[in-house]
C-alpha positions in Angstrom: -106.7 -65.5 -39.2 -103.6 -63.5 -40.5 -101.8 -65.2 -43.6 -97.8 -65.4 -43.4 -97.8 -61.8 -45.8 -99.3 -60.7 -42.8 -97.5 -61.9 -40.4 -94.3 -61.2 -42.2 -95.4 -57.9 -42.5 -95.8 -57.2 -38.7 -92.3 -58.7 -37.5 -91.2 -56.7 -39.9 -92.8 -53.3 -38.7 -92.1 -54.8 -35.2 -88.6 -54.6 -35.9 -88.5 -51.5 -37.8 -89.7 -50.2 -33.9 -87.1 -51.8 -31.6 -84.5 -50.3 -34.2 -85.9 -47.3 -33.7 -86.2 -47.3 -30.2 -82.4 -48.4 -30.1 -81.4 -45.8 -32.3 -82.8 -43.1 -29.5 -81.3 -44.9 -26.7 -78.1 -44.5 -28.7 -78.2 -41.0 -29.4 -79.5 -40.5 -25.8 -76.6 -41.8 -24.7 -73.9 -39.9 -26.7 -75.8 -36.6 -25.6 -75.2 -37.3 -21.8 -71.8 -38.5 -22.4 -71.5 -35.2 -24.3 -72.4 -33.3 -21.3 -70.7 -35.2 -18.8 -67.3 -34.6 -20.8 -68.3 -30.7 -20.8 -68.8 -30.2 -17.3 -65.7 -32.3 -17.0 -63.7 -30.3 -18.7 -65.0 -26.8 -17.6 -64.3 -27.8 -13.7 -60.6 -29.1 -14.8 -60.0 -25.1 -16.7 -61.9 -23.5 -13.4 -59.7 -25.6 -11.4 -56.4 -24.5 -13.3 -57.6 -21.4 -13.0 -57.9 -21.6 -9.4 -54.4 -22.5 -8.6 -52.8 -20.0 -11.3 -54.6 -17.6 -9.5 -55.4 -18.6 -5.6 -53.4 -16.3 -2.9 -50.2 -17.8 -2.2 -51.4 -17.1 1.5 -53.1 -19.1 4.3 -55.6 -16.6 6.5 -55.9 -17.2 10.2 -58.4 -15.8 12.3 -58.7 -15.0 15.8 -61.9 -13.0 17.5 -61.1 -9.3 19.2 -61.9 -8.4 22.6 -65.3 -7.6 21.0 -66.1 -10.9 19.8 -65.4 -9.4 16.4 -63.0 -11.5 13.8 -59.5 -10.4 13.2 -58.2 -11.9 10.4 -54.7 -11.7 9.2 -52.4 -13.6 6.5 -49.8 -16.0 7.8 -47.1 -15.9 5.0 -43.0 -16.0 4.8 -42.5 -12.4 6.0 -41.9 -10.0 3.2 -41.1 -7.2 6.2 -38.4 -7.2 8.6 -41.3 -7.8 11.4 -44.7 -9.3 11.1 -47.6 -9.6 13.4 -50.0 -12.1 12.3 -53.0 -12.6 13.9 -53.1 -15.3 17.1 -55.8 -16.1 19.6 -58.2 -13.9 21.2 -57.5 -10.0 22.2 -57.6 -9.8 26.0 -58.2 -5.9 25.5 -59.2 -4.4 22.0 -56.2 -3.1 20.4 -54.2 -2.8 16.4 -51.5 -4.8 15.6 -48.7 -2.4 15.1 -49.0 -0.6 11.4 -45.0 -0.3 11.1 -43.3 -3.7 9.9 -40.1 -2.4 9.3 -39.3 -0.1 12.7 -36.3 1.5 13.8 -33.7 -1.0 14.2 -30.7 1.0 16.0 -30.0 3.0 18.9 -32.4 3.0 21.8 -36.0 4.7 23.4 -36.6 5.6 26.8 -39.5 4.9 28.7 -41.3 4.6 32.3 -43.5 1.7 33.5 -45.2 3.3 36.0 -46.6 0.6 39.0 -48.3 1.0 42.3 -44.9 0.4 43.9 -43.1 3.3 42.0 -41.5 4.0 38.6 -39.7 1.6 36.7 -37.5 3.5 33.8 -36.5 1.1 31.4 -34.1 1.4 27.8 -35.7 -0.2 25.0 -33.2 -1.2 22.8 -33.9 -1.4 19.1 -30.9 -2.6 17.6 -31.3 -6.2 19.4 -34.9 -6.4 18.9 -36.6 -3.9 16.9 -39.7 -6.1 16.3 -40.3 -6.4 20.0 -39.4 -3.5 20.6 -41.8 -1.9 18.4 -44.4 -4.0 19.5 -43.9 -2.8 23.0 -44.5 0.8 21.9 -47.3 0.2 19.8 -49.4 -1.7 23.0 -48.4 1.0 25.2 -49.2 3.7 23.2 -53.0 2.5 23.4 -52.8 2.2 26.3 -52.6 -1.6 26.5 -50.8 -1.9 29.6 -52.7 0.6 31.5 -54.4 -0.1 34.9 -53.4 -4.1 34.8 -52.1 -6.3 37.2 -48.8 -8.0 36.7 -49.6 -11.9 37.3 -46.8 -13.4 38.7 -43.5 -13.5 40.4 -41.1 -16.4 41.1 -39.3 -16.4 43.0 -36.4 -19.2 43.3 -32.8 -19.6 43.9 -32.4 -19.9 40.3 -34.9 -17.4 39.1 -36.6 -14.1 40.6 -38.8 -12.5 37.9 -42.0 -10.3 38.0 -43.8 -11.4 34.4 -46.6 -8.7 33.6 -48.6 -7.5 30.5 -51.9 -9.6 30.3 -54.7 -7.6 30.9 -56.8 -10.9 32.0 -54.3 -11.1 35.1 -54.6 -14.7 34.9 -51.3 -15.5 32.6 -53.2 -16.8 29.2 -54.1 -13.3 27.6 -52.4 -11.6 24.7 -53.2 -8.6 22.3 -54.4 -10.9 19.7 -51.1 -11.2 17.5 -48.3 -13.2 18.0 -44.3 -12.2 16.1 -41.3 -14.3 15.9 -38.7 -14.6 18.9 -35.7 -12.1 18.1 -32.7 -14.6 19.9 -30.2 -12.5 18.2 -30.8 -9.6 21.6 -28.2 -12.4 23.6 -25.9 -13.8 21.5 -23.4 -11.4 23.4 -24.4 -13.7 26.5 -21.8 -16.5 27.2 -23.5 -20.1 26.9 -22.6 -22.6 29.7 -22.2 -26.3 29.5 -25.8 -27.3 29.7 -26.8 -24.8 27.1 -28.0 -22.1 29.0 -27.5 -18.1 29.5 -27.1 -15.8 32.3 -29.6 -13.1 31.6 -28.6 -9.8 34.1 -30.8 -8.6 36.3 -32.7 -5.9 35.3 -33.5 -7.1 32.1 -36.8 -6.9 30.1 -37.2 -10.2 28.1 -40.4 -11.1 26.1 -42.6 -14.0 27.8 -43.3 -17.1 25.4 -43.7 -20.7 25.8 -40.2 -21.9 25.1 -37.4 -20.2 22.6 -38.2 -20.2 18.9 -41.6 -21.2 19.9 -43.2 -17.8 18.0 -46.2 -17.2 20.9 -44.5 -14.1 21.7 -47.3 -11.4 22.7 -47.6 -9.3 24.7 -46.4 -10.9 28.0 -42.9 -9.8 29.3 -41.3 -10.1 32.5 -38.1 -8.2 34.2 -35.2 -10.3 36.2 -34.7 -9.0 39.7 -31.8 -10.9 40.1 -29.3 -12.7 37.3 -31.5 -15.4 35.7 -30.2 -18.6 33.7 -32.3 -19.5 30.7 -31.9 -21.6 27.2 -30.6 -19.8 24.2 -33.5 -17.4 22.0 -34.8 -15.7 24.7 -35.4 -12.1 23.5 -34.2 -9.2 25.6 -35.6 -6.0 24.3 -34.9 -3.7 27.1 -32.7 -2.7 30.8 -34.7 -1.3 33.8 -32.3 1.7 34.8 -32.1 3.8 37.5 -34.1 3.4 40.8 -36.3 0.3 39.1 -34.5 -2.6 39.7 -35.2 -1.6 43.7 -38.7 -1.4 43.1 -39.1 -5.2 40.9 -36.3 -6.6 43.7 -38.4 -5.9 46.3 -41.9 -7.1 44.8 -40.0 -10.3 43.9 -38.9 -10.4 47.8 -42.4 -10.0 49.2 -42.9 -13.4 47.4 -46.0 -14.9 45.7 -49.8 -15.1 47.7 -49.8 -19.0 48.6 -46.3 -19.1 49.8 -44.8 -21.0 46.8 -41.8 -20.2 44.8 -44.3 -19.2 41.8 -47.7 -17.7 41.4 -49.7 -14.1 41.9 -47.9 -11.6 44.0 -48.1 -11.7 47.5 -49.4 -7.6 47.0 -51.3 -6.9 44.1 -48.8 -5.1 41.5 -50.7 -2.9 39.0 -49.3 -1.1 35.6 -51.4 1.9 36.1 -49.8 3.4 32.6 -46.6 3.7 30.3 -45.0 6.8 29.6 -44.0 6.4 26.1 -42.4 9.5 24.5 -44.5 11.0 21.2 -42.9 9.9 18.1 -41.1 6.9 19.1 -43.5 5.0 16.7 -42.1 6.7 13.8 -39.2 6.2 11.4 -38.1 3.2 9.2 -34.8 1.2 9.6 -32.0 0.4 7.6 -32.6 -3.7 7.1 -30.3 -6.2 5.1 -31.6 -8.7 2.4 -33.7 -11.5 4.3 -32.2 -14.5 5.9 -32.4 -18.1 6.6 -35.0 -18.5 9.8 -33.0 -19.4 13.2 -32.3 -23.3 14.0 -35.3 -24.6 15.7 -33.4 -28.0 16.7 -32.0 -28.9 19.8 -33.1 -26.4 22.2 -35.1 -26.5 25.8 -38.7 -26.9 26.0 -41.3 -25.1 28.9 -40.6 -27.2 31.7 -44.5 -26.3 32.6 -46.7 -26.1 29.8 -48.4 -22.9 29.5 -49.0 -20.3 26.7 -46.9 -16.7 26.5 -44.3 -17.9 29.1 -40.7 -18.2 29.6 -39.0 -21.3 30.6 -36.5 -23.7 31.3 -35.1 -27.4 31.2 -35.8 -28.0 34.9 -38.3 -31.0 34.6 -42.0 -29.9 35.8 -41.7 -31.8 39.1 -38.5 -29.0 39.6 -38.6 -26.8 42.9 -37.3 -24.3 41.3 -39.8 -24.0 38.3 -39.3 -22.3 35.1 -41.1 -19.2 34.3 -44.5 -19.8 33.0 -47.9 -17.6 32.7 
């Protein structure tokens, strides 16, 4: 039976161990805190690092007529015009490579339909990002052998809207550029905030002003149309045209109403564009403020790549949408 040297002897060695054993745990312990502070302070340097360096750029992508992605980088434009990448290609085609077009005097060209030739004057002092846009689709031959989609057809409003090659009103080339509302400032505004647009003219299709879903969508007054402010006319049918889009707008539409598809089917077969009009840079001023977005008419019918108007949705005389 041990003796109290002995058994003094063993708590002692006894506690020699758990002392020990708590000295490891200790120095355990400071080793993953060690660590832990490391990796902590590595991710805080990567993550400086990040946003020192990051683009200052959000990218947006949208599939091709392919099924390929098309991707482009949204940004404050650096360019007098910018076509950033929106929605899906309804035909395979490039975003126009010149951002800062010819942005005076005008360009002559001829929309040739099943009905007869329409000669319309682009005119890139109004809207040289439109208008440039419009040369760029046509020149690859965008436009070529599509249907124009709708007429209306309305006391107020008599239009023939073309340029998606879906025929069904929801198509685009797969970029999108910002509304160019300067084209009819020289238009007189009326009491309830609208503008009498003459007939004959070429105005881009969108879903309300300053709504920046411009495509490639446009349609061509056959009579004198009123519509809210930033609208952008880019060009004038001349000549014999404005016979041949008055009297597609006075067949009427398929079903009768006031607006939908043609009541004949009204095809693009090609646009004569002339060879060079592509080319050139313009003379541009130091960038300004973006136009007012406040206080202007929304798409009385919802619908993407349309005109419109304030006439509620229930309106007999509805607004112009794809």
């Amino acid at each position: 039976m041990p003796n109290n040297v002995q058994r003094r002897e063993a708590a002692k060695r006894k506690l020699q161990r758990q002392l020990a054993r708590r000295q490891q745990q200790a120095r355990a312990r400071r080793q993953r805190l060690i660590i832990v502070g490391v990796v902590a302070g590595v991710l805080v340097v990567a993550g400086g690092v990040w946003l020192l360096t990051r683009p200052s750029t959000t990218d947006t992508t949208a599939s091709g007529a392919d099924g390929t992605s098309l991707t482009s980088t949204s940004t404050e434009p650096t360019t007098p015009c910018s076509y950033p990448a929106s929605g899906t290609a309804a035909k395979e085609v490039a975003a126009p490579g010149n951002l800062s077009p010819l942005n005076s005097g005008t360009v002559d060209v001829t929309l040739e339909l099943n009905d007869g030739a329409v000669p319309i004057t682009l005119d890139r002092t109004a809207a040289p990002c439109s208008v440039n846009s419009f040369l760029s689709l046509a020149s690859q031959g965008f436009f070529d052998d599509t249907t124009c989609h709708r007429v209306t057809d309305s006391g107020q409003l008599n239009i023939l809207q073309c340029g998606d090659p879906t025929g069904t009103g929801t198509g685009g080339p797969g970029y999108t550029f910002a509304d160019e509302p300067g084209s009819t400032e020289e238009l007189k505004m009326d009491s309830e905030g609208q503008v009498t647009i003459p007939a004959g003219s070429v105005v881009v299709a969108n879903a309300g002003p300053y709504s920046s879903t411009s495509g490639s969508q446009f349609f061509i007054t056959g009579t004198d149309a009123r519509l809210g402010t930033g609208y952008t006319k880019f060009g004038t049918v001349s000549g014999d045209g404005l016979a041949v889009i008055s009297s597609i707008v006075d067949r009427g539409t398929a079903d009768g109403s006031q607006d939908g598809a043609p009541a004949e089917t009204v095809t693009i077969t090609s646009v004569q564009v002339p060879e060079g009009s592509l080319d050139g840079t313009g003379d541009y001023p130091e960038p300004t403020s973006p136009a007012p977005t406040d206080a202007v008419p929304t798409d009385a019918v919802p619908s993407e790549n349309a005109p419109s108007e304030s006439a509620p949705a229930e309106s007999t005389e509805p607004a112009p949408t794809s």
